[in-house]
C-alpha positions, 0 to 999 in steps of 0.5 A: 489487543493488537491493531490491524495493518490495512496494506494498499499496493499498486503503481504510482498514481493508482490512488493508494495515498488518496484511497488511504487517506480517505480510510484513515478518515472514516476509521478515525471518525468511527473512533478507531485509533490509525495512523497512515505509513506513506511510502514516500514519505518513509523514503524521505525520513530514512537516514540512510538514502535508497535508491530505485535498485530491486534491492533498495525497493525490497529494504525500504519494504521491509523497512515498512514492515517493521513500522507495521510491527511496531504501530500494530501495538498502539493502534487499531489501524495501520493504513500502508500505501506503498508500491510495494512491487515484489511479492517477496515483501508482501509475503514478508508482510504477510508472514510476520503480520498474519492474522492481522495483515489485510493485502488491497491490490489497488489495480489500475492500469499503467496508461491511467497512472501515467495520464494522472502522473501527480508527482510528475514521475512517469514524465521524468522516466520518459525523459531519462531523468529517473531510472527504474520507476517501478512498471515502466523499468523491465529491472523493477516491473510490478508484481501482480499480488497473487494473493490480495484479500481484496482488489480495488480498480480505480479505473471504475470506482471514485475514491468515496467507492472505492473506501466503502468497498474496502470499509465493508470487506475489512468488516467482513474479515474482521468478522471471520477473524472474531469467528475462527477465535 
């Protein structure tokens, strides 16, 4: 049986990393095979080097997808966090993961992921260091998903919330999944 691909999208800071470590750790001590696909660090592994530009943003999202098919056969979970800005990936993902692919909006508000700013990037684009940084460049603004299964505000919940809320939805989706068979 194939596994399931859990993709958390939202801004830089919102706690989609965080969030999805958290998950990775309750799957697995539920005894769940998961593996975690971080953006970044899929960026950084990538031999060919993409920049910021809408089009390296989208090739690393379909890069990402790729991953998905290829984890979804050895794993009950794969846990994504990336930006994923553009609908036009998330319904790629979407398209080629169907019905194993469950979208989580992980919305938190511009002004809250800038204050956190845990990599120091909202910083850097202030002072001109970074060019396009995903919701603050008008060439790279983030697309609201119009059609996630769930949505997470990280403005309200903690982290231990926030897994519990998403633990339960999946629960409830894999339910109907079994249900349609």
């Amino acid at each position: 049986m194939m596994g399931n691909v859990l993709w958390l999208t939202g801004l830089s800071g919102s706690g989609k990393s965080t969030l999805a470590e958290s998950i990775l750790t309750k799957l697995v001590e539920n005894g769940s095979t998961a593996t975690l696909i971080d953006g970044d660090r899929v960026r950084d592994a990538r031999e060919k080097r993409l920049g910021f530009s809408r089009y390296d943003i989208e090739q690393n999202g379909f890069h990402v997808v790729q991953l998905c098919e290829k984890e979804i056969i050895t794993n009950d979970y794969v846990i994504v966090a990336v930006i994923t800005p553009f609908e036009t990936v998330r319904k790629e993902a979407r398209a080629r993961l169907e019905p194993r692919y469950f979208e989580i909006f992980v919305s938190t508000s511009l002004d809250i992921c800038q204050s956190r700013d845990t990599k120091g990037l909202y910083r850097k684009a202030e002072l001109g260091e970074i060019e396009n940084l995903v919701g603050v460049s008008p060439d790279v603004l983030f697309e609201v998903p119009g059609s996630a299964d769930i949505t997470i505000d990280t403005n309200e919940a903690t982290v231990e919330e926030g897994a519990e809320i998403l633990l339960s939805s999946i629960g409830k989706w894999l339910h109907g999944q079994e249900s349609e068979r």
